[in-house]
C-alpha positions in Angstrom: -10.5 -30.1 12.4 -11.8 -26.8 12.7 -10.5 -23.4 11.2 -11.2 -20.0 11.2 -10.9 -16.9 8.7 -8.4 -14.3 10.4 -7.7 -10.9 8.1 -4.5 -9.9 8.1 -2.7 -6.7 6.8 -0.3 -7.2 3.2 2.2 -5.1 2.0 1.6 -5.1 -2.1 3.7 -3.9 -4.9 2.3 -2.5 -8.1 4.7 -2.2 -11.1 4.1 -0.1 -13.8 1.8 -1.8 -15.9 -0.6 -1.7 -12.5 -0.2 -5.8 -11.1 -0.2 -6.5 -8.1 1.5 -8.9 -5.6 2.1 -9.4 -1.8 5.3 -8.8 -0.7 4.8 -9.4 3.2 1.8 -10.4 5.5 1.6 -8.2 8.8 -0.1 -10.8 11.4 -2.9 -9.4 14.3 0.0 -8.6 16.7 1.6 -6.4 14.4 4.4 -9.1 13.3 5.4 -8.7 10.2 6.3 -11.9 7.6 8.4 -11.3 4.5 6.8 -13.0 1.6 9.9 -14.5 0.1 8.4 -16.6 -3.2 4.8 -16.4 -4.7 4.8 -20.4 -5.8 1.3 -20.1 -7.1 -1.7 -17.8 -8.0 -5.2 -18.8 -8.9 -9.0 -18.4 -8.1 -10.2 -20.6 -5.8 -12.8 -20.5 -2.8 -11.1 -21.2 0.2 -10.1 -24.2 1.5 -11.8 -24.8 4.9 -14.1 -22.3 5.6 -15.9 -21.9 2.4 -17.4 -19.1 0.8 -17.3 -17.3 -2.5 -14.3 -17.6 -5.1 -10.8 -15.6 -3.8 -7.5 -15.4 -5.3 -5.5 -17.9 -3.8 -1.8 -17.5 -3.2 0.7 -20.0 -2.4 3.2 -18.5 -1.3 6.7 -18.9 0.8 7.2 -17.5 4.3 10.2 -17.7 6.2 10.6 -21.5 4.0 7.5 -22.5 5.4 4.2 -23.3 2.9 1.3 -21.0 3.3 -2.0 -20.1 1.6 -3.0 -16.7 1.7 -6.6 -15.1 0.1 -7.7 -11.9 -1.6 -11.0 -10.9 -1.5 -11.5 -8.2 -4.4 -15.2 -7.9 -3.3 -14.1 -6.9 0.1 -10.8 -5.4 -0.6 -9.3 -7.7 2.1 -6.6 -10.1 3.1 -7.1 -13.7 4.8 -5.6 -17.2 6.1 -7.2 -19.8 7.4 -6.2 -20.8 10.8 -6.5 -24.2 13.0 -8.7 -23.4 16.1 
């Protein structure tokens, strides 16, 4: 199987001691996806396209699973997506 990197748009929050989390994912259509539970956070390269070390969120969407990336080097949001 094949997948590809798409950036996406992510609402954060930053509390007062300044960390960070997503709150909602706004997809290439303009869509946007509440972020109901973060179930995980750690750094990890991505799972099927490679490439350097992101922060790696598992989080819930609308009950379903989903992996979402952080690039700090980049300052950007990603998923991977089936072709």
């Amino acid at each position: 199987m094949q997948y590809e990197k798409v950036y996406v748009g992510v609402y954060t929050f930053t509390d007062t001691g300044g960390s960070s989390r997503p709150v909602s994912l706004v997809w290439k259509d303009g869509h946007v996806y509440r972020i109901n539970k973060i179930l995980s956070v750690k750094s990890a390269p991505p799972d099927h396209e490679g490439g350097l070390v992101a922060t790696r969120y598992e989080v819930d969407i609308e009950g379903h699973i989903k992996i979402l990336y952080y690039e700090s080097y980049l300052n950007k949001w990603f998923v991977e997506k089936l072709l």
